[in-house]
DRENTORKOL-3810 file (N, C-alpha, C; in nm, 4 decimals):
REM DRENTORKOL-3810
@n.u->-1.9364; n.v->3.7140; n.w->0.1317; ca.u->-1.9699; ca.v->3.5840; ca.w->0.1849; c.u->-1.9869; c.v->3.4834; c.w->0.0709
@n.u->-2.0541; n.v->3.5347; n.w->-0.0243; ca.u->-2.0699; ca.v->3.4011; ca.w->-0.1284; c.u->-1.9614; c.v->3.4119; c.w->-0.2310
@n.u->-1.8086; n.v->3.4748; n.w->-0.2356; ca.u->-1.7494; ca.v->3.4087; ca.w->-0.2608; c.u->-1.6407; c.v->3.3669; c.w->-0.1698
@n.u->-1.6669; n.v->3.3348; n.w->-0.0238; ca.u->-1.5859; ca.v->3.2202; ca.w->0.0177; c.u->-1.6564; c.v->3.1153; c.w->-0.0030
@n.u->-1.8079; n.v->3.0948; n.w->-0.0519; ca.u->-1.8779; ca.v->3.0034; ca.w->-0.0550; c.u->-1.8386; c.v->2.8711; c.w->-0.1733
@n.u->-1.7568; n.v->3.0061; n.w->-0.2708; ca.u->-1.7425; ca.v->2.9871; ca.w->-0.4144; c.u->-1.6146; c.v->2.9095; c.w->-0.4041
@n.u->-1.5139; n.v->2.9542; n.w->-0.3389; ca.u->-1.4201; ca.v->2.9249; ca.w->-0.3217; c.u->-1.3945; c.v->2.7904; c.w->-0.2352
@n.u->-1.4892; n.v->2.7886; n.w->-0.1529; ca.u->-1.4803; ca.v->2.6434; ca.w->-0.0770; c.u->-1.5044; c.v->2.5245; c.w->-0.1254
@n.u->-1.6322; n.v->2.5762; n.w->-0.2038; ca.u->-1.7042; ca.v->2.4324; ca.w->-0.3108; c.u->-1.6046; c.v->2.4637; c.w->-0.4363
@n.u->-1.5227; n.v->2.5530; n.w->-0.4717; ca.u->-1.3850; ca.v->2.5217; ca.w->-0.5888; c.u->-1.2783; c.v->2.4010; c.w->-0.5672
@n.u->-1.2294; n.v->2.4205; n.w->-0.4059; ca.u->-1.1480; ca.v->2.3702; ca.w->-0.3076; c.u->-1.1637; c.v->2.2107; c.w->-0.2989
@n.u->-1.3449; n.v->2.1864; n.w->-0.2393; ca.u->-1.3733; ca.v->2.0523; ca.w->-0.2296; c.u->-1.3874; c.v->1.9952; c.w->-0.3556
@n.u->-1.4073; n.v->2.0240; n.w->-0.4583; ca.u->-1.4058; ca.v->1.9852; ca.w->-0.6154; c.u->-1.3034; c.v->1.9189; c.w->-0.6191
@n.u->-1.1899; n.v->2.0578; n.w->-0.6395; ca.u->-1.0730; ca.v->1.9803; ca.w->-0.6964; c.u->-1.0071; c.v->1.9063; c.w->-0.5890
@n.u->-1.0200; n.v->1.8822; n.w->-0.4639; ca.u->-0.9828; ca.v->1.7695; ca.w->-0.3585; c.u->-1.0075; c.v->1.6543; c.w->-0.3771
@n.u->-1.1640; n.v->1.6347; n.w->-0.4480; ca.u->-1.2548; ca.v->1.5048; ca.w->-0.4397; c.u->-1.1932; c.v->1.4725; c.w->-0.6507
@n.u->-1.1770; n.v->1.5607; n.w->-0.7238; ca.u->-1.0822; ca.v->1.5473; ca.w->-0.8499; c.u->-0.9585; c.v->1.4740; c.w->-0.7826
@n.u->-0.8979; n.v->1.4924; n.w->-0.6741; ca.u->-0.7417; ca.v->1.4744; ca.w->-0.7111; c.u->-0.7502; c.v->1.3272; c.w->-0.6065
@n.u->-0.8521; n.v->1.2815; n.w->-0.5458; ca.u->-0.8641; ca.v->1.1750; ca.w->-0.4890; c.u->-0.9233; c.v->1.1134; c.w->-0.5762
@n.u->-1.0141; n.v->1.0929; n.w->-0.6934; ca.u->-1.0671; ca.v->1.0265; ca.w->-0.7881; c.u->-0.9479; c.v->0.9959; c.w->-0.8998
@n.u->-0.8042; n.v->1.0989; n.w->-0.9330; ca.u->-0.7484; ca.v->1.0523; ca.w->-0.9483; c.u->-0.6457; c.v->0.9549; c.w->-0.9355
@n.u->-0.5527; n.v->0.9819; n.w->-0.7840; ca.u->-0.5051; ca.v->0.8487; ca.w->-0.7768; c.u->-0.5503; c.v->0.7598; c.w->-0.7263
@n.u->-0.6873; n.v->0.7324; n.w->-0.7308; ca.u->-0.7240; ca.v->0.5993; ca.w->-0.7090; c.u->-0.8007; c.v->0.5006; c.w->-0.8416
@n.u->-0.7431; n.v->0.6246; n.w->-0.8972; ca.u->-0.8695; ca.v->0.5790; ca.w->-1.0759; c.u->-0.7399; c.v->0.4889; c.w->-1.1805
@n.u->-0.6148; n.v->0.4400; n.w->-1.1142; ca.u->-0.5383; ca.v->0.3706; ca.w->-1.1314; c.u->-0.4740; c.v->0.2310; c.w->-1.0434
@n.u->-0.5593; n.v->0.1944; n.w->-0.9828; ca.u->-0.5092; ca.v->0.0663; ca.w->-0.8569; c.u->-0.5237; c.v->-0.0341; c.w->-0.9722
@n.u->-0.4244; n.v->-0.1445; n.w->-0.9285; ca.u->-0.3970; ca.v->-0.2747; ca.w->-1.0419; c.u->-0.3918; c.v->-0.3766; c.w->-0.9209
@n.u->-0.4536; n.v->-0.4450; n.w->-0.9261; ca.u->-0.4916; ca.v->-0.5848; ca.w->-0.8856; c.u->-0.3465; c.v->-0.6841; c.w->-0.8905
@n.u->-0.3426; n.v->-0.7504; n.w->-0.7358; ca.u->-0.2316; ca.v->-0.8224; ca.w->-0.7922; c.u->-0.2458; c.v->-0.9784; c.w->-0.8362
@n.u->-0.1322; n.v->-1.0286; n.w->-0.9519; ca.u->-0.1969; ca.v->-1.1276; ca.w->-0.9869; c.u->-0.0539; c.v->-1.2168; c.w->-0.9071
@n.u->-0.0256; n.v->-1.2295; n.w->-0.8376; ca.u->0.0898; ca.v->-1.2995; ca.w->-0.7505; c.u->0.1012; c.v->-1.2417; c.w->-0.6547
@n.u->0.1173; n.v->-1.3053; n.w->-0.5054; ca.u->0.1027; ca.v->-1.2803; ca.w->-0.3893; c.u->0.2204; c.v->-1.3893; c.w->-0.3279
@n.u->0.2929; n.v->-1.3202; n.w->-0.2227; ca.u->0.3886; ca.v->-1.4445; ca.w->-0.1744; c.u->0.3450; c.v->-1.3728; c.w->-0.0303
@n.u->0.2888; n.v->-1.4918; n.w->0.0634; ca.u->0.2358; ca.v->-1.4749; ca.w->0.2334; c.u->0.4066; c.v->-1.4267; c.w->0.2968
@n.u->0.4400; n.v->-1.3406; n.w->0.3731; ca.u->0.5446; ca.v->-1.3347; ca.w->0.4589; c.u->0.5926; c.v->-1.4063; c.w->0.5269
@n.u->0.7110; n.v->-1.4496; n.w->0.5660; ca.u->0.8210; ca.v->-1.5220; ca.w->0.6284; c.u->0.7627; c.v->-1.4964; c.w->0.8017
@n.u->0.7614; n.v->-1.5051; n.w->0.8917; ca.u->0.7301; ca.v->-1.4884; ca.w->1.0193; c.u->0.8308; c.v->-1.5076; c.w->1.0820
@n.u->0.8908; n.v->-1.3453; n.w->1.1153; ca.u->0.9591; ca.v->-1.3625; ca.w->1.1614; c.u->1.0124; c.v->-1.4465; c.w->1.3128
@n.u->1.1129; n.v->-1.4686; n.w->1.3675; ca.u->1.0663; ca.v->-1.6102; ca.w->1.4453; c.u->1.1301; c.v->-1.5567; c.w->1.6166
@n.u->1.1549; n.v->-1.4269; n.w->1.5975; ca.u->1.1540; ca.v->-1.3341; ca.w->1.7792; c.u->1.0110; c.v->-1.2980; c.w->1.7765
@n.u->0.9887; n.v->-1.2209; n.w->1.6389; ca.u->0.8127; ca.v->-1.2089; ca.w->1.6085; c.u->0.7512; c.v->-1.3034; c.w->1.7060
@n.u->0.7339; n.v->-1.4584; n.w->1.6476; ca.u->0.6669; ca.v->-1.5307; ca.w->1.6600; c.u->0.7123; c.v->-1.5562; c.w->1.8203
@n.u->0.8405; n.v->-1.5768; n.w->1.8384; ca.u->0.8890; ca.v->-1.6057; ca.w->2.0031; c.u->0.7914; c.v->-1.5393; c.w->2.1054
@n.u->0.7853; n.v->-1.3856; n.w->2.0806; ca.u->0.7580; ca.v->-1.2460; ca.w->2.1321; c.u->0.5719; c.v->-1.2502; c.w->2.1090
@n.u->0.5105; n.v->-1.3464; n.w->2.0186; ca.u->0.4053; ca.v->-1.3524; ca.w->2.0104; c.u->0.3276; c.v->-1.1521; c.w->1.9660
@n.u->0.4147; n.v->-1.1366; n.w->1.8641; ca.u->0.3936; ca.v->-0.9955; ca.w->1.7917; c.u->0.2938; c.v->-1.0103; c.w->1.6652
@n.u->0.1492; n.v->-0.9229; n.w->1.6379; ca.u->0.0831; ca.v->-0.9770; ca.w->1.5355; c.u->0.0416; c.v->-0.8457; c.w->1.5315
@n.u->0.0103; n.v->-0.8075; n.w->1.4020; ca.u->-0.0267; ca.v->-0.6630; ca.w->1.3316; c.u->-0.0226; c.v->-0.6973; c.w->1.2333
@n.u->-0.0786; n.v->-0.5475; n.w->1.1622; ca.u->-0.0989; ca.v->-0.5111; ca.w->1.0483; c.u->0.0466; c.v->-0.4129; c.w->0.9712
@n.u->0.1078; n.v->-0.4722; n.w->0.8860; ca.u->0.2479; ca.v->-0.3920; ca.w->0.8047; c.u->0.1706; c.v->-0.2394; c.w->0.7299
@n.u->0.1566; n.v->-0.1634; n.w->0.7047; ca.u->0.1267; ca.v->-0.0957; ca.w->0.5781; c.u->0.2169; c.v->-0.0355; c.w->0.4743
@n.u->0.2292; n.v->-0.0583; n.w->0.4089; ca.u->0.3426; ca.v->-0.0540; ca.w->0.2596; c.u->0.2858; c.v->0.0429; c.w->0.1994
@n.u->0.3837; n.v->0.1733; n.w->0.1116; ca.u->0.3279; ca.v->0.2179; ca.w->0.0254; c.u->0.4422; c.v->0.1055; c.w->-0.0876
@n.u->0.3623; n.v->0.0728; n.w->-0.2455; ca.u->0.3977; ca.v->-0.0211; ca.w->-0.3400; c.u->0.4292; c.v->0.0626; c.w->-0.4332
@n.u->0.5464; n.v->0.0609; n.w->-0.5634; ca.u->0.5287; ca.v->0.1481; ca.w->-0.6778; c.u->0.5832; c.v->0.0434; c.w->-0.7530
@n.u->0.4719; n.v->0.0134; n.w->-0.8061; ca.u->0.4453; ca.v->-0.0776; ca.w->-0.9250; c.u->0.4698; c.v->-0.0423; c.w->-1.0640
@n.u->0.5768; n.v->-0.0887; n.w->-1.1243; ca.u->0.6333; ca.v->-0.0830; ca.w->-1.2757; c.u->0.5205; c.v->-0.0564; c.w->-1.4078
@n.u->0.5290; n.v->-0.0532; n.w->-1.4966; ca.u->0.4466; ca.v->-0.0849; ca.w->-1.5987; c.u->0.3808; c.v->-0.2703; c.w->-1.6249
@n.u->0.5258; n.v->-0.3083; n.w->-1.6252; ca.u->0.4923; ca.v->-0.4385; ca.w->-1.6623; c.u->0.3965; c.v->-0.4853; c.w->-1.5137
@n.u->0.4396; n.v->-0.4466; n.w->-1.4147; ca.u->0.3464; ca.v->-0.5210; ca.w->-1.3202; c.u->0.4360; c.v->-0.5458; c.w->-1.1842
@n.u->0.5646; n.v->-0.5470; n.w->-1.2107; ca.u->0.6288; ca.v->-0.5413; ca.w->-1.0944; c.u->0.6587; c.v->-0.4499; c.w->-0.9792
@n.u->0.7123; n.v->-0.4882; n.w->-0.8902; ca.u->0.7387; ca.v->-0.3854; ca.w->-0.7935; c.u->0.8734; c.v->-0.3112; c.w->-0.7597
@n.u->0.8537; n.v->-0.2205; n.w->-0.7765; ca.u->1.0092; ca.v->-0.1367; ca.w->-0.8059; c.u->1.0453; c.v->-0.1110; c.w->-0.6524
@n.u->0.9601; n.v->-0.0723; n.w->-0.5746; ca.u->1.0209; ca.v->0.0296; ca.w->-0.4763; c.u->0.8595; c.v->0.0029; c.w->-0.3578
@n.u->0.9165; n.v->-0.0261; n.w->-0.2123; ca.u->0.8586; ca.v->-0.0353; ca.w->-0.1326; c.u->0.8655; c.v->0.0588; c.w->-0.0032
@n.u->0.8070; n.v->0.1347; n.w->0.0765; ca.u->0.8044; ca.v->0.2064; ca.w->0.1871; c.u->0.7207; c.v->0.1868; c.w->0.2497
@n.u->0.7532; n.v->0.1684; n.w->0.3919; ca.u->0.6890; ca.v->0.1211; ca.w->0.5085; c.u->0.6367; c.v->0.2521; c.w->0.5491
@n.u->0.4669; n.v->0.2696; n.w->0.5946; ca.u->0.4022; ca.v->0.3399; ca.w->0.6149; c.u->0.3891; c.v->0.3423; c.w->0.7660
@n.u->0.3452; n.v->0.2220; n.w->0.7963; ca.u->0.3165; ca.v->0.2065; ca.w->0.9792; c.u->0.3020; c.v->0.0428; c.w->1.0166
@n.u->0.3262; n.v->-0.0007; n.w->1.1262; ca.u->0.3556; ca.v->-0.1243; ca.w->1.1617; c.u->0.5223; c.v->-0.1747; c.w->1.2313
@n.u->0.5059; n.v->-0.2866; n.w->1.3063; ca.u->0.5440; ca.v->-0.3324; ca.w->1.4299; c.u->0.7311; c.v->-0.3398; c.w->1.3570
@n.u->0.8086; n.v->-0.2978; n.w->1.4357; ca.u->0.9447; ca.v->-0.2764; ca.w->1.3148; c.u->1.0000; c.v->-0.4431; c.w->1.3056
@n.u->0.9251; n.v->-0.4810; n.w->1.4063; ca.u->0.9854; ca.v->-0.6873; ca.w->1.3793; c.u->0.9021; c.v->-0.7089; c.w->1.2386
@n.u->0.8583; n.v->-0.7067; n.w->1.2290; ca.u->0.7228; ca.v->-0.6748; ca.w->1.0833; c.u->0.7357; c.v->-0.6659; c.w->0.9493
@n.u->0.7959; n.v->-0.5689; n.w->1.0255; ca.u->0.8543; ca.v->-0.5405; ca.w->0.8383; c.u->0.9035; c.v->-0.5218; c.w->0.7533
@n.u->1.0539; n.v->-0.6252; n.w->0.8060; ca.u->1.0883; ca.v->-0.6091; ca.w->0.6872; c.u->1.1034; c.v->-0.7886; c.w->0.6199
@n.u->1.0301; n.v->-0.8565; n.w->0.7050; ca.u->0.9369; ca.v->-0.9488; ca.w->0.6881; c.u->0.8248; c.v->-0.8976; c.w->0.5410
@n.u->0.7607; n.v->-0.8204; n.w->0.5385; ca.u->0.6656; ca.v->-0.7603; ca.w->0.4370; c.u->0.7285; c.v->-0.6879; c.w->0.3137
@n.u->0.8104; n.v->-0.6667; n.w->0.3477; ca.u->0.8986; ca.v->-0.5928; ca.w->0.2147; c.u->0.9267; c.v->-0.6831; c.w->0.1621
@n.u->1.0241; n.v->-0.7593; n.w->0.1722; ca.u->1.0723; ca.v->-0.8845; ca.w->0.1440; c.u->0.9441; c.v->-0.9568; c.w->0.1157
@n.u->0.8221; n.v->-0.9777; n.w->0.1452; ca.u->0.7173; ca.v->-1.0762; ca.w->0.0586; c.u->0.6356; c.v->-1.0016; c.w->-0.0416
@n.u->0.6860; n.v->-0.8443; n.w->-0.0339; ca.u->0.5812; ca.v->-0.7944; ca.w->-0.1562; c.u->0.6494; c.v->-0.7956; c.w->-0.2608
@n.u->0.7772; n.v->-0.7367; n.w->-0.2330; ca.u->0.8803; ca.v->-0.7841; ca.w->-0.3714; c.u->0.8881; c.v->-0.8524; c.w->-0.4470
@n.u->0.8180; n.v->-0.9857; n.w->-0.4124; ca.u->0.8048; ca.v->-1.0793; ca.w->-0.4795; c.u->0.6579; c.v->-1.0520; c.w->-0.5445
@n.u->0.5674; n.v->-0.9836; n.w->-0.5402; ca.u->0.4632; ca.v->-0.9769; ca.w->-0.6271; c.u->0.4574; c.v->-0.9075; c.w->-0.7121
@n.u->0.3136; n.v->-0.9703; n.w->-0.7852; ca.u->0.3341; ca.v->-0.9656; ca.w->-0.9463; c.u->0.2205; c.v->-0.8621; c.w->-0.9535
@n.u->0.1887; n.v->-0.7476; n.w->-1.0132; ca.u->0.0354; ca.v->-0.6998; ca.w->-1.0722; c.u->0.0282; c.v->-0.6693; c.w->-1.1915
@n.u->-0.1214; n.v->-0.6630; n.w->-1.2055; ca.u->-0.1885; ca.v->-0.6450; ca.w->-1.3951; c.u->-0.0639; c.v->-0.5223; c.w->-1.4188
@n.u->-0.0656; n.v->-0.5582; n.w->-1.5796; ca.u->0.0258; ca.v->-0.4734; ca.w->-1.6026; c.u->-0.0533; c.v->-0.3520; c.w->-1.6482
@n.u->0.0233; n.v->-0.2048; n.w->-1.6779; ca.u->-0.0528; ca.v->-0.0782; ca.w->-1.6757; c.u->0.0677; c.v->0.0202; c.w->-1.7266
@n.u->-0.0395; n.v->0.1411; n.w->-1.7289; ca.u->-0.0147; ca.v->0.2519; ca.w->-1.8407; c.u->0.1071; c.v->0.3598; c.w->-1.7109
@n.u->0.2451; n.v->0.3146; n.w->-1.7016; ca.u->0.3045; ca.v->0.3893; ca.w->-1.6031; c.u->0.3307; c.v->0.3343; c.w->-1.5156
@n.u->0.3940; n.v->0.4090; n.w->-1.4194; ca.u->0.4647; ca.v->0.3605; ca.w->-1.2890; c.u->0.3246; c.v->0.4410; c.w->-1.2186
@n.u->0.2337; n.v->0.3558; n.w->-1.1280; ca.u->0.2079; ca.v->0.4087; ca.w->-0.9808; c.u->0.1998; c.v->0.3677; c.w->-0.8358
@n.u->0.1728; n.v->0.4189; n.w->-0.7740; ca.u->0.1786; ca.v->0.3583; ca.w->-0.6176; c.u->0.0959; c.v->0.3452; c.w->-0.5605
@n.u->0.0999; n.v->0.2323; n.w->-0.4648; ca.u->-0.0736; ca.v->0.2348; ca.w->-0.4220; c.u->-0.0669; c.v->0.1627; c.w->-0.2853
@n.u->-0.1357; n.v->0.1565; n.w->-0.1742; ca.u->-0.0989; ca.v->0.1476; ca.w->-0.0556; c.u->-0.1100; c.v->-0.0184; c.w->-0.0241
@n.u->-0.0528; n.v->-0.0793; n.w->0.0446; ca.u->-0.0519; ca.v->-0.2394; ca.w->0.0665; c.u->-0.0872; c.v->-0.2972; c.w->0.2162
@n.u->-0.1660; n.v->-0.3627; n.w->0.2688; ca.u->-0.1654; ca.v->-0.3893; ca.w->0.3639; c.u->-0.1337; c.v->-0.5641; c.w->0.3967
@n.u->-0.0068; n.v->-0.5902; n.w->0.4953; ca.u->-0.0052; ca.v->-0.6710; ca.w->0.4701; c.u->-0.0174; c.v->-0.7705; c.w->0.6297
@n.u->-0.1183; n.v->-0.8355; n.w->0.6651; ca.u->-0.1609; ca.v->-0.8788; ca.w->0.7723; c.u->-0.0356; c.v->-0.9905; c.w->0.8368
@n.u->-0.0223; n.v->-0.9478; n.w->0.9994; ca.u->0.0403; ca.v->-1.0736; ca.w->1.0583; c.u->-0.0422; c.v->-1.1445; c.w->1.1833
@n.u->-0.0660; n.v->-1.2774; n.w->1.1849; ca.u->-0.1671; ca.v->-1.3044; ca.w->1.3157; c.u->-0.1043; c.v->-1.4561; c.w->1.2985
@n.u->-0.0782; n.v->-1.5071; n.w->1.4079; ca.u->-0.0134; ca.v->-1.6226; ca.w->1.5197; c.u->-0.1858; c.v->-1.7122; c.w->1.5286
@n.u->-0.1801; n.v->-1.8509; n.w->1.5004; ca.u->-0.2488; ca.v->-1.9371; ca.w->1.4874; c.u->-0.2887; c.v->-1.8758; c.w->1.6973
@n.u->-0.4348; n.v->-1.9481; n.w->1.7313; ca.u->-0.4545; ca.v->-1.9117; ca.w->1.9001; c.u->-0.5243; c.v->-2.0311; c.w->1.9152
END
């Protein structure tokens, strides 16, 4: 019994290690461009949330975008406006999740 005990608290260690790591690299962005709306979107009165995974260059740019979850009028409205952003620059290429809001004036 006490070593599945051993083994469980080994398990949650290195889980709560490997979540302290990729998040012990997020870079702030220093350029933001708001999304285009799309305009059946807007016809259709469609508003959500995009979620992007981002993989951000060294220098700060954005190499490569994947759509995680959100409305498919959406997004590629959001791809197209993250591309255009800029972040702190950093040690490597990493990725980090993006959320990018849509909501219709009411």
């Amino acid at each position: 019994m006490t070593k599945k005990y051993v083994m469980l608290l080994s398990v949650a260690a290195f889980c709560l290690f490997t979540v302290t790591l990729l998040h012990a690299d997020t870079r702030k962005s220093v350029k933001t461009v708001p999304p285009v709306y799309p305009a059946i979107a807007s016809k259709m009165r469609i508003e959500g949330t995009v979620k992007l995974d981002v993989t951000i260059d060294p220098d700060g740019s954005v190499e490569d975008v994947k759509v995680v979850s959100g409305h498919q009028l959406l997004t590629a409205a959001a791809i197209d406006a993250v591309k255009k952003w800029r972040y702190e620059p950093g040690e490597g290429k990493i990725t980090q999740s993006v959320n990018v809001e849509f909501s219709l004036p009411h």
